[in-house]
DSSP file (Angstrom, degrees, kcal/mol; ACC not computed):
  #  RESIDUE AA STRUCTURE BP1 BP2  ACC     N-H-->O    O-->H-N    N-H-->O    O-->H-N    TCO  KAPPA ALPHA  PHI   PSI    X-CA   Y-CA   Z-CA
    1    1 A X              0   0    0      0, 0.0     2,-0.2     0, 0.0     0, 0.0   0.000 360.0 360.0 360.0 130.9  -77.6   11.2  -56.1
    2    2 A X        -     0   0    0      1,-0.0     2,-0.6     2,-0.0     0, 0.0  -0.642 360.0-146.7 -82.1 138.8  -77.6    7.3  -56.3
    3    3 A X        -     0   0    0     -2,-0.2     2,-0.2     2,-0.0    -1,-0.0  -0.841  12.0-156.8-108.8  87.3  -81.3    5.9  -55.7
    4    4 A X        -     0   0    0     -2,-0.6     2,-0.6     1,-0.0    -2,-0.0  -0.526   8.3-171.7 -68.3 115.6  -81.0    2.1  -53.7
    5    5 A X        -     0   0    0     -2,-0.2     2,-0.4     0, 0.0    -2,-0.0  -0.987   3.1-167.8-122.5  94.6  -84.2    0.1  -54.4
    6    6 A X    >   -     0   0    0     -2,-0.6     3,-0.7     1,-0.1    60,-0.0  -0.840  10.2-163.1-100.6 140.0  -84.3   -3.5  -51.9
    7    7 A X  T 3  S+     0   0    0     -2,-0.4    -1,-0.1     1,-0.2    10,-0.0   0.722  77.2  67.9 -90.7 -27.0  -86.8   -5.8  -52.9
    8    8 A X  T 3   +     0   0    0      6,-0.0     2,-1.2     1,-0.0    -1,-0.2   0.041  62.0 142.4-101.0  29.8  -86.7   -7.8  -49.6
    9    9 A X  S <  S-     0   0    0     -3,-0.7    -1,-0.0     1,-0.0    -3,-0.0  -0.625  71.3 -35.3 -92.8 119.1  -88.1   -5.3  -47.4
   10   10 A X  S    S-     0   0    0     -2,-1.2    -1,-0.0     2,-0.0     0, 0.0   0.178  94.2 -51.2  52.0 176.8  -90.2   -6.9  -45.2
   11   11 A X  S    S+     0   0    0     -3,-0.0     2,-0.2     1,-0.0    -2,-0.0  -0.275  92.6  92.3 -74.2 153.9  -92.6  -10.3  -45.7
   12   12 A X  S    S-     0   0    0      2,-0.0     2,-0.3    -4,-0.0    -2,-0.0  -0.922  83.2 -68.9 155.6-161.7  -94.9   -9.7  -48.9
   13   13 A X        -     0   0    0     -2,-0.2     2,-0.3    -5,-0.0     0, 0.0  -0.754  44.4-116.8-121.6 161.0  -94.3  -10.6  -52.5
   14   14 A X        -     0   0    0     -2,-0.3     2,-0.7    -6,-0.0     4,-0.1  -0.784  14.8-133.0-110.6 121.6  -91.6   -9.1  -55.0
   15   15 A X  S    S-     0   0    0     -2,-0.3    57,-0.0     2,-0.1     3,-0.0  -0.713  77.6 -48.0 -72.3  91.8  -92.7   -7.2  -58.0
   16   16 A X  S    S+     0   0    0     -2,-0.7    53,-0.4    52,-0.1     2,-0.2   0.710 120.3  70.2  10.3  64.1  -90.2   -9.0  -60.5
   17   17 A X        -     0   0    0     51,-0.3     2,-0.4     2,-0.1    51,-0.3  -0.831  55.6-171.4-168.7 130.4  -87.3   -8.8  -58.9
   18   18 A X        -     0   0    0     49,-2.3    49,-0.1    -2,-0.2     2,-0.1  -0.980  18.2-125.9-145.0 162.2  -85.9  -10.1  -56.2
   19   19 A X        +     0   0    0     -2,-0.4    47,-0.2    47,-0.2     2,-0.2  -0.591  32.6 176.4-102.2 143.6  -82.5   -9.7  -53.8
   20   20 A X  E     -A   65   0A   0     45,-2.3    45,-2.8    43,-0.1     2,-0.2  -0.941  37.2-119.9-134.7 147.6  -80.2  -12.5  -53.0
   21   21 A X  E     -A   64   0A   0     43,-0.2    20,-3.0    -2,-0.2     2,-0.2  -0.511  46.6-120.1 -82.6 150.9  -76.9  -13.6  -51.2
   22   22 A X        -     0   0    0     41,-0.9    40,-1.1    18,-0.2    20,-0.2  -0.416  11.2-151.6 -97.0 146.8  -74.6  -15.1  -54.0
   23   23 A X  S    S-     0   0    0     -2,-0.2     2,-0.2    38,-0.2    38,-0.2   0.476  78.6  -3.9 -88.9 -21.4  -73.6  -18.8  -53.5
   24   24 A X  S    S-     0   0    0     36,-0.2    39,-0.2    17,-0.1     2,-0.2  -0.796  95.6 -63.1-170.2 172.2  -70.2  -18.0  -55.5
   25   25 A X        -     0   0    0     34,-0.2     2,-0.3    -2,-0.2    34,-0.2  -0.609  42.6-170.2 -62.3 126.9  -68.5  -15.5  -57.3
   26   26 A X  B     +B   58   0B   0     32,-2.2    32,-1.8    -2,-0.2    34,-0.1  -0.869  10.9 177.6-136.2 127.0  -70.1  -14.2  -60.5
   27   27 A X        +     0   0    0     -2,-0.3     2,-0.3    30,-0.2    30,-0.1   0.093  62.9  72.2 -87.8  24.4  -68.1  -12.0  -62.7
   28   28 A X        -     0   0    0     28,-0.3     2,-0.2    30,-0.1    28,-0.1  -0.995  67.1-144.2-155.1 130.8  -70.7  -11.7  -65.3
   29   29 A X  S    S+     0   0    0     -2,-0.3    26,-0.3     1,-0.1    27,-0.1  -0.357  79.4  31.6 -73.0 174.5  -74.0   -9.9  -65.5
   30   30 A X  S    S+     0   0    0     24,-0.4    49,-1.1     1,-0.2     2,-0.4   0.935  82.1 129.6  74.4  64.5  -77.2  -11.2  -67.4
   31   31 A X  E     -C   54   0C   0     23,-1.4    23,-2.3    47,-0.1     2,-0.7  -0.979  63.3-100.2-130.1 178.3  -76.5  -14.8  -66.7
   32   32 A X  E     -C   53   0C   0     64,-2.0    12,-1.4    -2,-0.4    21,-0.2  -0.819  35.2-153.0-117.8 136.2  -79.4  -17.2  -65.1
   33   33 A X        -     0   0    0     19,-2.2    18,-0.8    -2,-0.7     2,-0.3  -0.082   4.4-152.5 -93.3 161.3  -79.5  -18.1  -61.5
   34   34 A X        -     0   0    0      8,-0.4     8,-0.5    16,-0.2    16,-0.1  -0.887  25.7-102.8-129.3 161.6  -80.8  -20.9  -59.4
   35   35 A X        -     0   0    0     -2,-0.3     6,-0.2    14,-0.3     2,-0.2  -0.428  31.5-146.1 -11.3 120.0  -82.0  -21.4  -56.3
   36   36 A X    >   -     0   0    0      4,-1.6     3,-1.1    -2,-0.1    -1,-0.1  -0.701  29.9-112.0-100.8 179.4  -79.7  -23.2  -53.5
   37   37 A X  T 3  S+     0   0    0      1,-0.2    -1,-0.1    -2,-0.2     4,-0.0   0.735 122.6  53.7 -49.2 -18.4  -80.9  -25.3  -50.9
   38   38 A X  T 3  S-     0   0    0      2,-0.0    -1,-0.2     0, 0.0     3,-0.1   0.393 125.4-105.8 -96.0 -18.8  -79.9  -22.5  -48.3
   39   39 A X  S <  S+     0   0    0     -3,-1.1   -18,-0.2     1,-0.3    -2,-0.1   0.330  80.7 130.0 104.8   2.3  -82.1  -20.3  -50.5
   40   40 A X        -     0   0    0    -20,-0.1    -4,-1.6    -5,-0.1     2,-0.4  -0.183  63.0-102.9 -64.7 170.1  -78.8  -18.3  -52.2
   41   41 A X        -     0   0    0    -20,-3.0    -6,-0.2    -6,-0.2   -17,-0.1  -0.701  36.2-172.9-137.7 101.8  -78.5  -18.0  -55.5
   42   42 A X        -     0   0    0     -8,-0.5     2,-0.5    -2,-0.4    -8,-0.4  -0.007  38.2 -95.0 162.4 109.0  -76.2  -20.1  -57.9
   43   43 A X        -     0   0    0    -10,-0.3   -10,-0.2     1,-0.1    53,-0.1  -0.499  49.5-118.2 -58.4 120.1  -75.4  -19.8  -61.5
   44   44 A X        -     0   0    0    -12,-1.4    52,-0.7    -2,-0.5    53,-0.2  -0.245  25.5-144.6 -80.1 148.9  -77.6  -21.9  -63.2
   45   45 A X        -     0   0    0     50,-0.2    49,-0.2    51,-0.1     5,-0.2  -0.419  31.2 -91.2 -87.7 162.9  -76.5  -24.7  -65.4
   46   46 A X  S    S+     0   0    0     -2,-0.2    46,-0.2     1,-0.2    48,-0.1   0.947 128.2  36.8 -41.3 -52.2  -77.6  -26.5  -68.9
   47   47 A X  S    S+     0   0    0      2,-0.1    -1,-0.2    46,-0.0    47,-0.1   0.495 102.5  96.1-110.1  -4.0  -79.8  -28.9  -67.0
   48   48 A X  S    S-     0   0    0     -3,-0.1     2,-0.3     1,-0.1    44,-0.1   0.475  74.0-118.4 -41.7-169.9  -81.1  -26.6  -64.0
   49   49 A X        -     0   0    0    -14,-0.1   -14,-0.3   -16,-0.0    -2,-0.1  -0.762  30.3-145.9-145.3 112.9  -84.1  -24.7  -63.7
   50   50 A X        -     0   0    0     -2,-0.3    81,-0.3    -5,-0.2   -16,-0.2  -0.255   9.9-156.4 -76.1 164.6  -83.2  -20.9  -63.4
   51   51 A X  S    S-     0   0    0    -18,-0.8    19,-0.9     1,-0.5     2,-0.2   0.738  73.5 -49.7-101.9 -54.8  -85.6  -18.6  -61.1
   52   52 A X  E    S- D   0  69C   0    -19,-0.2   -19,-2.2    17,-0.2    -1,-0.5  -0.724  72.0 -68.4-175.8-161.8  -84.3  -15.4  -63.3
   53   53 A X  E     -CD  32  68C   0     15,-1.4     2,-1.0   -21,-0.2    15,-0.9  -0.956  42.0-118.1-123.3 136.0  -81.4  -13.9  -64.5
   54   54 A X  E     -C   31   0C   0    -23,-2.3   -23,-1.4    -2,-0.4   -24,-0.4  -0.736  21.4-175.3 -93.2 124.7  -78.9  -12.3  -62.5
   55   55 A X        +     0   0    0     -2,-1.0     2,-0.2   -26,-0.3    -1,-0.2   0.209  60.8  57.4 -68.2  -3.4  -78.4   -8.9  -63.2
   56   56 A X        -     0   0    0     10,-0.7     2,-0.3   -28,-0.1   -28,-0.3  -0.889  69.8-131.6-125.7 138.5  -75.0   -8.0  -60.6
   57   57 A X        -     0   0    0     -2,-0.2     2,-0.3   -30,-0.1   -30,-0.2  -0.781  22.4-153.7-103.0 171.5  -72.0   -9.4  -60.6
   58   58 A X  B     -B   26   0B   0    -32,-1.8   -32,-2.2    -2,-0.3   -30,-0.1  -0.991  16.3-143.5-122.7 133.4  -70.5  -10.6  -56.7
   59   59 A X  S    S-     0   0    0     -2,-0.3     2,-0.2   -34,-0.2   -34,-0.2   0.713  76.2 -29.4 -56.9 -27.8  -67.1  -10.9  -55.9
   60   60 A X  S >  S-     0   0    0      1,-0.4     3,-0.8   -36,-0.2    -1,-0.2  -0.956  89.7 -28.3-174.2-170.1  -67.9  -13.7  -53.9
   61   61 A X  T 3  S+     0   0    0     -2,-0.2    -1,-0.4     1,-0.2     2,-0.4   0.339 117.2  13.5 -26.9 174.5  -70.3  -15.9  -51.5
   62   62 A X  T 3  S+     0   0    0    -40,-1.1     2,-0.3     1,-0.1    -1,-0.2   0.329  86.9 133.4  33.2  22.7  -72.9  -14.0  -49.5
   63   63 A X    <   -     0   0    0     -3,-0.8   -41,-0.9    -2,-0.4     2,-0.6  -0.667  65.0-110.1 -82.7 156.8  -72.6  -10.4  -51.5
   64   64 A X  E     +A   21   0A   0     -2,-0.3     2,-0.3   -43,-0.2   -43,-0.2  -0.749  48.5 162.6 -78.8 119.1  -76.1   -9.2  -52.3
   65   65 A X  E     -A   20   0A   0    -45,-2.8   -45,-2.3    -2,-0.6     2,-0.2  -0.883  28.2-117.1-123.7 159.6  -77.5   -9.3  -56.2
   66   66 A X        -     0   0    0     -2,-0.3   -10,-0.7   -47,-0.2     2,-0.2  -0.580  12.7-155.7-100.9-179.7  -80.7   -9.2  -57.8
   67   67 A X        -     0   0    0     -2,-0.2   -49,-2.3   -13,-0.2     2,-0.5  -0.905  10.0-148.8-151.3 104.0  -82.4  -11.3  -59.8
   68   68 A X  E     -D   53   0C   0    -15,-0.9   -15,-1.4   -51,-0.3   -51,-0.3  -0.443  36.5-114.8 -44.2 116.6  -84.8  -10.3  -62.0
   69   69 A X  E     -D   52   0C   0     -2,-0.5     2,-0.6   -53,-0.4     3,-0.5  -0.133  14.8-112.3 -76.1 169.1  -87.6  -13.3  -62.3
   70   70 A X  S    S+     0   0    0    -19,-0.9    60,-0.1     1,-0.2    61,-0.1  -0.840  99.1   8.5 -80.1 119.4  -88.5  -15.3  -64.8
   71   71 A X  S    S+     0   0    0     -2,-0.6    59,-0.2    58,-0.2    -1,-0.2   0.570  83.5 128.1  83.2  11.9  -92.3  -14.5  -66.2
   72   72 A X  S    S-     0   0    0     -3,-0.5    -2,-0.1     2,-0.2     3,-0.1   0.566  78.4-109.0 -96.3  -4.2  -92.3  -11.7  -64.1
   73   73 A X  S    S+     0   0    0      1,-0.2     2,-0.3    55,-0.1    -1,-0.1   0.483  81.9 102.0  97.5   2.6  -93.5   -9.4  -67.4
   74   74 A X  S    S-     0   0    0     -5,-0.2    54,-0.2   -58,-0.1    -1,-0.2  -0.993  75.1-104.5-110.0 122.2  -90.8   -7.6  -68.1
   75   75 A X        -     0   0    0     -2,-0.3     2,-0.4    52,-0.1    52,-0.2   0.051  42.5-126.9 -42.7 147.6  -88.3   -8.2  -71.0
   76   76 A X        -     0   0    0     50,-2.0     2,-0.6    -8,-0.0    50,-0.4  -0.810  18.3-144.5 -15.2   1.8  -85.2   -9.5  -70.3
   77   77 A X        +     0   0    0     -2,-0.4    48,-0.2    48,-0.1     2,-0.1  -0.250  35.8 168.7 -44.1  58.3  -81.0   -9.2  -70.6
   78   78 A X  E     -E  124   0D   0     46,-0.7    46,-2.3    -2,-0.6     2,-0.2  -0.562  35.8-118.0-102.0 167.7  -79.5  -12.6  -71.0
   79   79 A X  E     -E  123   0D   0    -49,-1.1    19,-1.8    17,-0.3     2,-0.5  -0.600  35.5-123.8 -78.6 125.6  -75.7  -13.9  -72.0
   80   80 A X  B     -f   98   0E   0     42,-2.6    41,-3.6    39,-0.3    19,-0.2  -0.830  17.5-164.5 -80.1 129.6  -75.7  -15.9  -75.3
   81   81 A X  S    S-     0   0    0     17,-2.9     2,-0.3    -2,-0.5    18,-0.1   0.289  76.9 -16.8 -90.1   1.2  -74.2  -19.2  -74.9
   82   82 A X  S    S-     0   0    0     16,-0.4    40,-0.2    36,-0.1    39,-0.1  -0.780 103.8 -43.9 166.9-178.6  -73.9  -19.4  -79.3
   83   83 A X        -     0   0    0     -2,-0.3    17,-0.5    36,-0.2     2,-0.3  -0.102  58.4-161.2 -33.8 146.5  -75.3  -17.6  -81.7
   84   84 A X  B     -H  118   0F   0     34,-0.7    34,-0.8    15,-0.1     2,-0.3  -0.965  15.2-146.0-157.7 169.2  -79.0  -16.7  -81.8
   85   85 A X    >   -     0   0    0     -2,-0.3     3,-0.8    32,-0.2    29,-0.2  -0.908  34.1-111.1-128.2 141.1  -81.5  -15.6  -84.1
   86   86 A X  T 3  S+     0   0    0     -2,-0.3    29,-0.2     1,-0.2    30,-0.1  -0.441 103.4  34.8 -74.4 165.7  -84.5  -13.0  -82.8
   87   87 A X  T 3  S+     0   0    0     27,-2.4    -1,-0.2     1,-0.3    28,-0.1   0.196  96.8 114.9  69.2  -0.3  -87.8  -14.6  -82.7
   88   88 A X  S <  S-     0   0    0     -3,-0.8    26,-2.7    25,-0.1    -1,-0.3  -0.472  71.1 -94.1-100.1-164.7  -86.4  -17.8  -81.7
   89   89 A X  B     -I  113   0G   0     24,-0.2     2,-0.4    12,-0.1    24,-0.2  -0.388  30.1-140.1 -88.4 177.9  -86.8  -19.7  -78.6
   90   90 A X        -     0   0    0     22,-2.1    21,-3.1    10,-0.2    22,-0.3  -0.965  19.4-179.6-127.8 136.4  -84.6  -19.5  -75.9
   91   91 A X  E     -G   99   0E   0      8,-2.6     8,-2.7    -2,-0.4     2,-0.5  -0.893  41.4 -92.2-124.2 169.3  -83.2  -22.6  -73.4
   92   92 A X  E     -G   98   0E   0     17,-0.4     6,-0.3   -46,-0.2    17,-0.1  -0.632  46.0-163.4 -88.5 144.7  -81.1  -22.6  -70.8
   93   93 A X    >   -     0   0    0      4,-3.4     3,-0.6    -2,-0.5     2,-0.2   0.086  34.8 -74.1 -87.2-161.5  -77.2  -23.3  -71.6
   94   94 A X  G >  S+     0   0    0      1,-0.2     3,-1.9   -49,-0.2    -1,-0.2  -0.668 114.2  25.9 -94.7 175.7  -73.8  -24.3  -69.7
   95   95 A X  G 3  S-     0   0    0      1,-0.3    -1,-0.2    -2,-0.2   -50,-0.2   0.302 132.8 -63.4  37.6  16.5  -72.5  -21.2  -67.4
   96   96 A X  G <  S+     0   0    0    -52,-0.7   -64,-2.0    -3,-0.6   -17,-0.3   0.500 104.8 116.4  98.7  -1.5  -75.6  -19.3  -66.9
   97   97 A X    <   -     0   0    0     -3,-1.9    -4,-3.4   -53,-0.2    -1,-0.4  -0.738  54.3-106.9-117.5-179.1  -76.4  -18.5  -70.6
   98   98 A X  E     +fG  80  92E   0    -19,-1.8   -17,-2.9    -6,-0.3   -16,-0.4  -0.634  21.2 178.3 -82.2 120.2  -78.8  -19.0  -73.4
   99   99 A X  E     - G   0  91E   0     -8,-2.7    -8,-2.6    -2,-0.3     3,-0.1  -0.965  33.9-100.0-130.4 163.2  -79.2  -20.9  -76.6
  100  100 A X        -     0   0    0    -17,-0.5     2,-0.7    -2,-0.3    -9,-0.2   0.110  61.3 -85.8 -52.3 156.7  -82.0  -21.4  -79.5
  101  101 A X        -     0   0    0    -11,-0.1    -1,-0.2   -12,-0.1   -12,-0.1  -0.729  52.8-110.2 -77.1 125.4  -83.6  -24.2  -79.1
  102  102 A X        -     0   0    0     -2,-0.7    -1,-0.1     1,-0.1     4,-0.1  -0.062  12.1-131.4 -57.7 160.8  -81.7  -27.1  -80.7
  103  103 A X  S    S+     0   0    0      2,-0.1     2,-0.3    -3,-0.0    -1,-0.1   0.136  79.1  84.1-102.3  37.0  -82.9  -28.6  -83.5
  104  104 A X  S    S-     0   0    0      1,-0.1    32,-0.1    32,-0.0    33,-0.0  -0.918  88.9 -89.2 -79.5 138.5  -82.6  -32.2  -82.4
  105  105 A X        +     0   0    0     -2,-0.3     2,-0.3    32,-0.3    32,-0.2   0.029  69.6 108.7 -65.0 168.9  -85.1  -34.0  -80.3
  106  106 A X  E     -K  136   0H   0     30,-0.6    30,-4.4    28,-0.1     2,-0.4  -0.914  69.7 -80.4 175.4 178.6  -84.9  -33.8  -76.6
  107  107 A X  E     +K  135   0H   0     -2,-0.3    28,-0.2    28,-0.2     2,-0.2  -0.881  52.2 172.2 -98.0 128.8  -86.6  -32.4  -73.8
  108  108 A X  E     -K  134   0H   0     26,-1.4    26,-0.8    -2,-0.4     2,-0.4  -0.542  29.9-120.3-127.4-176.4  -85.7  -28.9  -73.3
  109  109 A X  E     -K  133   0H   0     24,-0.2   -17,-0.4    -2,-0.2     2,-0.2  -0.880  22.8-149.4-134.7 129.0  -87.0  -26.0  -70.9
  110  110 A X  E     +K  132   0H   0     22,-1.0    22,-1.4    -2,-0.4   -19,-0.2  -0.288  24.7 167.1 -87.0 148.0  -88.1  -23.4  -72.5
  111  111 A X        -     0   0    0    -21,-3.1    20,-0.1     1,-0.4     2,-0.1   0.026  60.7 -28.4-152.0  60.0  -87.7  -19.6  -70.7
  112  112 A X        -     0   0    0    -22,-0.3   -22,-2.1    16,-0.2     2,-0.5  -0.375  60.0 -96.0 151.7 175.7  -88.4  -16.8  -73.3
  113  113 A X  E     -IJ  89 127G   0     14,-0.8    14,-1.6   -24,-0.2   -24,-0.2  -0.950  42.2-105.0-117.4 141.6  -88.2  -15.9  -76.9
  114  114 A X  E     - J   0 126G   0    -26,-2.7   -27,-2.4    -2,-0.5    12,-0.3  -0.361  30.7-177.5 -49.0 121.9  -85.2  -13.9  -78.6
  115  115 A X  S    S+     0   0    0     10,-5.0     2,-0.4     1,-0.2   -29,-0.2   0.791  73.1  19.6 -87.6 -36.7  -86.2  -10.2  -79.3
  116  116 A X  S    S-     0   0    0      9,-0.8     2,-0.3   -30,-0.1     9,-0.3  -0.863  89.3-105.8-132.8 127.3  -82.9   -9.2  -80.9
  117  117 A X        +     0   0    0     -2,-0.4     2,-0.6    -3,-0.1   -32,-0.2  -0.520  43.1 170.2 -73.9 136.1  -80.1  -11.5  -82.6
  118  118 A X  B     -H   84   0F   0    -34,-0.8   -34,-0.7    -2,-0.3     2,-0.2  -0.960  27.2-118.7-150.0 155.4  -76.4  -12.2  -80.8
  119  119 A X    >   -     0   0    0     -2,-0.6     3,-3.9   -36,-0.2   -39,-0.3  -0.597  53.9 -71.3 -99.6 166.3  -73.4  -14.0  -80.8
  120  120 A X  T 3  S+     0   0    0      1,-0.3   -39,-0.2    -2,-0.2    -1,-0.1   0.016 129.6  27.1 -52.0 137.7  -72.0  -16.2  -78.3
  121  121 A X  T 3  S+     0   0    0    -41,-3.6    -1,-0.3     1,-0.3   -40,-0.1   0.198 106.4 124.7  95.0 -40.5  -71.0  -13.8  -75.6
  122  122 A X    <   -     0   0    0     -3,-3.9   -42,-2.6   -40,-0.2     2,-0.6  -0.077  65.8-109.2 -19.9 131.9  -73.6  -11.6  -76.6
  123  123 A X  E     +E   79   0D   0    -44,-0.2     2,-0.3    -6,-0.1   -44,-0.2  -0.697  31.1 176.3-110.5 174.6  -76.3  -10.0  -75.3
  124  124 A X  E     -E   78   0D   0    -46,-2.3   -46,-0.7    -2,-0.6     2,-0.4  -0.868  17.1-154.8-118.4 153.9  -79.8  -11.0  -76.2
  125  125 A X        +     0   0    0     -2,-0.3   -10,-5.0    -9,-0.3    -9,-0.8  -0.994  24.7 175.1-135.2 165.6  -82.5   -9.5  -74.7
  126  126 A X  E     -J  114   0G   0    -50,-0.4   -50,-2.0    -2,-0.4     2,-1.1  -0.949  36.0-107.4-161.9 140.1  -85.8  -12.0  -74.7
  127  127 A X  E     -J  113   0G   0    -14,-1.6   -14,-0.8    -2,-0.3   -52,-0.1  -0.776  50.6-135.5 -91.1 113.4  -89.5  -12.1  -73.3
  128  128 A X        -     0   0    0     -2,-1.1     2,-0.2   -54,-0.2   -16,-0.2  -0.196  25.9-174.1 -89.5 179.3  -89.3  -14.4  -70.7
  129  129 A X        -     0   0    0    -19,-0.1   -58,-0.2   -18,-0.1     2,-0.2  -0.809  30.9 -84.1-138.4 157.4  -91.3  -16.9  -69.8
  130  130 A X        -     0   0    0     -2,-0.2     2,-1.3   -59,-0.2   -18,-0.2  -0.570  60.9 -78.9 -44.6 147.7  -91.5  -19.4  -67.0
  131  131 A X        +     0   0    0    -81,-0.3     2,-0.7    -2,-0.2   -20,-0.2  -0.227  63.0 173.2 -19.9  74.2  -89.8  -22.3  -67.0
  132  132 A X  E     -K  110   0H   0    -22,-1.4   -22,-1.0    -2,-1.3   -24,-0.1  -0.630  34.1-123.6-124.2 112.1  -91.7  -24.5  -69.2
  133  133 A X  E     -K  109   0H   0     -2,-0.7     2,-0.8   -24,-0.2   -24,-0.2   0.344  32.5-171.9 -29.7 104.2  -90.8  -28.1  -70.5
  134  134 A X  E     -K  108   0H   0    -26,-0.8   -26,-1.4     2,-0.0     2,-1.0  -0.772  12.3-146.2-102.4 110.4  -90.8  -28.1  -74.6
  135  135 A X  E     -K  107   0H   0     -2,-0.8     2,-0.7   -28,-0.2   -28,-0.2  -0.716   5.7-155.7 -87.6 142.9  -90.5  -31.2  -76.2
  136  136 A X  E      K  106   0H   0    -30,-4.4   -30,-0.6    -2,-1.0    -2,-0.0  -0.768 360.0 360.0 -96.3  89.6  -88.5  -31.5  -79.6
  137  137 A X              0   0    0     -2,-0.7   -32,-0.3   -32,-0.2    -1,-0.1   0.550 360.0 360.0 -86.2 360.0  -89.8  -34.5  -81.4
């Protein structure tokens, strides 16, 4: 028997997870989501700021996925955007995945550290973090 768990029942707060209508099609699990203005939730870009990762794929607009949060205390499942090395840090990439932090300066945002090593395409799985700005001097 299949067990159905909704996160959005009734007003309160979400223990790290929470249910959303899809903005778009996402044919890929473990990538990281944003926030739309409409309150859907978007496959996050390189320069975003992800809420969490989403864990469902949609076939298209306004299906329901979760989203596992960001900081929320639990490890992790994300898409590798490259290569990664466990222990390192993790930023967000282009399509919803993850890369090490580069090693040229910039301003980055950092949202977990690598438990496990992968290759592009890969999955990583990673102790997240909040969002939080790292600069690379």
């Amino acid at each position: 028997m299949r067990k159905i768990i909704l996160a959005n029942v009734a007003e309160g707060t979400h223990a790290g997870n929470i249910t959303k209508c899809a903005n778009e099609a996402i044919t890929k699990k473990y990538l990281l989501g944003k926030l739309t203005t409409d309150g859907k939730i978007a496959i996050a870009g390189e320069n975003d700021t992800p809420i969490g990762v989403i864990t469902d794929e949609a076939a298209g607009a306004d299906e329901i996925v979760n989203v596992a949060l960001l900081g929320s205390g639990d490890t992790l499942k994300m898409t590798a955007g490259g290569a990664i090395t466990a222990g390192s840090i993790v930023v967000p990439a282009q399509g919803g995945k993850v890369r090490e932090l580069p090693g040229k300066a910039g301003t980055y945002l950092q949202i977990g550290i690598a438990l496990n090593s992968a290759s592009s395409d890969g999955i990583v799985e990673c102790v997240s973090c909040l969002p939080t700005q790292y600069v690379h001097a």
